[in-house]
C-alpha positions as CSV (number, residue, x, y, z in Angstrom):
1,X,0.0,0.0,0.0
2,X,1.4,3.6,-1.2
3,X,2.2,6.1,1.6
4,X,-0.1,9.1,1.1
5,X,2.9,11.1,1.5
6,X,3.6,9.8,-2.2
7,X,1.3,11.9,-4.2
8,X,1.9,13.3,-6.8
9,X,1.6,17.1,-7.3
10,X,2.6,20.8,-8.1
11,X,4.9,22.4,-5.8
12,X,4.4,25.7,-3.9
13,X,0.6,26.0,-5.3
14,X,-2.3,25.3,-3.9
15,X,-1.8,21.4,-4.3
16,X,0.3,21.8,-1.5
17,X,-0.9,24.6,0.6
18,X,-4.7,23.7,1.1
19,X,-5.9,20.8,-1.0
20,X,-3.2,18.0,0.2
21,X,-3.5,19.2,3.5
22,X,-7.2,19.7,3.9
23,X,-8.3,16.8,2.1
24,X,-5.7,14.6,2.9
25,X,-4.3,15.3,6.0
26,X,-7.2,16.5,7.9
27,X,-9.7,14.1,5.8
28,X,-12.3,17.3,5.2
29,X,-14.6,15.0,3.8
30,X,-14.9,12.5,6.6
31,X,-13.8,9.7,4.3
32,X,-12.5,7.7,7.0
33,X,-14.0,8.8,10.2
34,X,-17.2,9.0,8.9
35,X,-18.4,7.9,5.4
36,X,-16.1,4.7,5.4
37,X,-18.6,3.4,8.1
38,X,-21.9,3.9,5.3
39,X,-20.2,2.4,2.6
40,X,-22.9,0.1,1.2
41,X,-21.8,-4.2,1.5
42,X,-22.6,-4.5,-2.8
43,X,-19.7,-3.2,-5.2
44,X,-20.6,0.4,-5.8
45,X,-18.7,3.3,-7.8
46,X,-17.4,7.0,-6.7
47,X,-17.5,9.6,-9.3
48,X,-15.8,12.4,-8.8
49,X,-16.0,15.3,-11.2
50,X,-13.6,17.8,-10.7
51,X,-10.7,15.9,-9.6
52,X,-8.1,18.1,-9.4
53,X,-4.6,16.0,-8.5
54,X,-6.7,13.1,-7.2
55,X,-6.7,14.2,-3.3
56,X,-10.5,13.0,-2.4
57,X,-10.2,9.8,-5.4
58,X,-7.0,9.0,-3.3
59,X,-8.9,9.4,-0.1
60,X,-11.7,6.8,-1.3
61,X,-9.5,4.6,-3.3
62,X,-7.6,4.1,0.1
63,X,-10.1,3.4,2.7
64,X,-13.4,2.4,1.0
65,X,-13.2,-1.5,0.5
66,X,-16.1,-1.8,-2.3
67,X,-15.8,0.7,-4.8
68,X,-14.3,1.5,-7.8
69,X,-13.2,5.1,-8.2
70,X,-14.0,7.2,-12.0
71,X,-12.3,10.8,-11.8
72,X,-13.1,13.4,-14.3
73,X,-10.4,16.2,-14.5
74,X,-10.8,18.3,-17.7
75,X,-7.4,20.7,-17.3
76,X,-4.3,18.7,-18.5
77,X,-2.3,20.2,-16.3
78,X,-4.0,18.8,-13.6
79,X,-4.5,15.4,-15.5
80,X,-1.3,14.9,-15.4
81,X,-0.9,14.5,-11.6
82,X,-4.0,12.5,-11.7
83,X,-3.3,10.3,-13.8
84,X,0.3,10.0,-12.0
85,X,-1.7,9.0,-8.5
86,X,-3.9,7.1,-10.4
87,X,-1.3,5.1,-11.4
88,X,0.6,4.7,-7.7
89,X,-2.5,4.2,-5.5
90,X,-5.0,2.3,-7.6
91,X,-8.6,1.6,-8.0
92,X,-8.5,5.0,-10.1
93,X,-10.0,5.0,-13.5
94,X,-9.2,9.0,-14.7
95,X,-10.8,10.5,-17.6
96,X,-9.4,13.7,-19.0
97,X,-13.1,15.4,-19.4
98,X,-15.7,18.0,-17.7
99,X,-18.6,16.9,-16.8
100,X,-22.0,18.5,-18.4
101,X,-25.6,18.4,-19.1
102,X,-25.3,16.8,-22.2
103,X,-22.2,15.3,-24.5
104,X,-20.5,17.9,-26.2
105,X,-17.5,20.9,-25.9
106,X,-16.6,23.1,-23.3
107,X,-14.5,26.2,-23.4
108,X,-12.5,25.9,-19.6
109,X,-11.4,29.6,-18.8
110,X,-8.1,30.4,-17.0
111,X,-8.1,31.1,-12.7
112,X,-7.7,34.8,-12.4
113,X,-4.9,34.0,-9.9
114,X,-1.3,32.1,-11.9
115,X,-0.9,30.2,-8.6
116,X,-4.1,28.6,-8.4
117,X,-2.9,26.7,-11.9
118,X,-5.7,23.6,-11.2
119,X,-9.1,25.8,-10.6
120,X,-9.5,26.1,-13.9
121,X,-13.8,26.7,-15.2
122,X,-16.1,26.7,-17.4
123,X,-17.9,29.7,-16.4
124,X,-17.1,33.1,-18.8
125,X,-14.4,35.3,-17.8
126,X,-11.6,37.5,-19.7
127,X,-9.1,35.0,-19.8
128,X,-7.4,32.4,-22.4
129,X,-9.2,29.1,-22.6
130,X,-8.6,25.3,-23.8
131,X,-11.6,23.5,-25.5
132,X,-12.2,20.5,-23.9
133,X,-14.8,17.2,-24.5
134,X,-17.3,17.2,-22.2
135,X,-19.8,14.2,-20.9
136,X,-23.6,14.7,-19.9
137,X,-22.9,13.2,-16.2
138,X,-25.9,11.8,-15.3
139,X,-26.7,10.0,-18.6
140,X,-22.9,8.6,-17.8
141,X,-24.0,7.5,-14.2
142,X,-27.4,5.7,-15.6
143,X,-25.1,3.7,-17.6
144,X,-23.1,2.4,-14.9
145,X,-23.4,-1.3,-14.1
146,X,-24.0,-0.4,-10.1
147,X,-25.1,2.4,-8.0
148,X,-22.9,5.3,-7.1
149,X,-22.0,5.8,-3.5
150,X,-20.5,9.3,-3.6
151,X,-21.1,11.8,-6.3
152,X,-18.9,14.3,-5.4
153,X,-18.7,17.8,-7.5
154,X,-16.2,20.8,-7.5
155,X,-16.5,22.1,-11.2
156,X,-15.9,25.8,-10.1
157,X,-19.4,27.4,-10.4
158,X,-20.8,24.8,-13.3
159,X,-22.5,22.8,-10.2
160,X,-25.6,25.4,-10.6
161,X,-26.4,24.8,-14.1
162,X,-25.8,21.2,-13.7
163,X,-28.3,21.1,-11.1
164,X,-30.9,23.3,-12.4
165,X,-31.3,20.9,-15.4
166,X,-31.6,17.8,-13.8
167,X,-34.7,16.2,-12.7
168,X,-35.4,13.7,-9.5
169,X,-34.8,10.2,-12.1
170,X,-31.4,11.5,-12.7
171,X,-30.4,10.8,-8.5
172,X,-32.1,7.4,-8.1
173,X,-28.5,5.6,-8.6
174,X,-26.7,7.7,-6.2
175,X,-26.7,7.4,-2.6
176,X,-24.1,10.3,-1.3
177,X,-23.5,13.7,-3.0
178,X,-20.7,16.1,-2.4
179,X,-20.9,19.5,-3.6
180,X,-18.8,22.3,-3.6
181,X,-20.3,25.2,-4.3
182,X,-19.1,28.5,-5.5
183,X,-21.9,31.7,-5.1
184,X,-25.2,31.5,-2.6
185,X,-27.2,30.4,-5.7
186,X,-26.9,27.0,-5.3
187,X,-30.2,24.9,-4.7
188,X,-30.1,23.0,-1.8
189,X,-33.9,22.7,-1.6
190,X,-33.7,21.1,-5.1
191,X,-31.9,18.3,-3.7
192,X,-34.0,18.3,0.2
193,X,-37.1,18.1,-2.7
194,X,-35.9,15.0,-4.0
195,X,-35.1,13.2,-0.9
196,X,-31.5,13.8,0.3
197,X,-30.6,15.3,3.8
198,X,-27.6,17.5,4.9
199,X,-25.6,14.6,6.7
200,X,-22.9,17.4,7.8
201,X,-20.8,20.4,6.5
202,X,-17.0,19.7,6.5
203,X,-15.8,21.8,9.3
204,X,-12.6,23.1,7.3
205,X,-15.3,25.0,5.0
206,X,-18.5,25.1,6.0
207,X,-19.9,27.8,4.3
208,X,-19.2,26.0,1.0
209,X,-19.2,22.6,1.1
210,X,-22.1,20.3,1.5
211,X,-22.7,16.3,2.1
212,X,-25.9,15.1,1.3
213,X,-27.4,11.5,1.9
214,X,-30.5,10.4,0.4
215,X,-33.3,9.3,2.7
């Protein structure tokens, strides 16, 4: 079994200044201490969209027993390191895409901010941009052979247009969402609607990130 120390990742960014630490080293999404413990008995998958480096696909690959992980990272300089720690831990199948409403293209804008070289988005700004395949998520996850234990998203702001189009059929294969989310318009009651509860806010960030578990 690979150390955790072991992952790969940029140097002096925010790799290693927040997400290594947070989601790693002080496990901000309850991974072990908490969600390890609901992990269904039956072979399930975690998606997570937005991977970044791999830090929370790492954190599941590691102490879930049953799953297999899928990681969607659409920036190729993040891909990279992904695809790196996919290779030295295992039970990581990465996929170089975004994550949409529907099949298709997405222009992926440059962070505002040259150190924060992963946080790349699909949401307008004044900045270069990379075209980049995109996959229609949940018609991806209703192909899937089992259900999905964790969804987890952190698409930089595309989480609201993602939600806003989907409809309560689109959820019935996945027991745990994760969401980051990036303004206030987020709908939570979309989700409360379609029977998932707030099982906790991580304590690192509470203001913006959410776990949800269906009734």
């Amino acid at each position: 079994m690979n150390d955790l120390s072991n992952i790969a990742h940029r140097k002096d960014t925010d790799d290693d200044r927040w997400v290594i630490p947070e989601v790693i080293e002080q496990d901000m999404y309850c991974v072990k201490s908490l969600l390890a413990s609901l992990e269904p008995a039956e072979h399930s998958y975690v998606i997570d969209c937005g991977a970044h480096i791999g830090a929370f696909s790492i954190m599941c690959a590691r102490y879930l027993k049953n799953v297999d992980v899928i990681s969607f990272e659409p920036n190729p300089d993040s891909y990279f390191y992904l695809n790196q720690n996919a290779n030295i831990f295992g039970k990581i199948r990465p996929l170089n895409k975004a994550v949409s409403i529907v099949d298709g293209t997405l222009n992926l804008y440059s962070p505002d901010q040259s150190d924060w070289s992963g946080r790349w988005t699909s949401l307008p700004n004044l900045n270069e941009f990379l075209l980049v395949e995109s996959i229609g998520l949940f018609s991806f996850i209703n192909q899937l052979d089992k259900e999905v234990f964790i969804l987890k998203l952190d698409i930089e702001g595309y989480e609201e247009l993602l939600f806003e189009a989907i409809e309560q059929i689109d959820l019935r294969n996945i027991r745990t969402i994760i969401v980051e989310t990036h303004t206030d318009n987020f709908n939570h009651q979309k989700l409360k609607d379609y029977g998932y509860s707030l099982l906790f806010n991580p304590s690192i960030s509470a203001a913006r990130q959410f776990v949800y578990l269906r009734n």
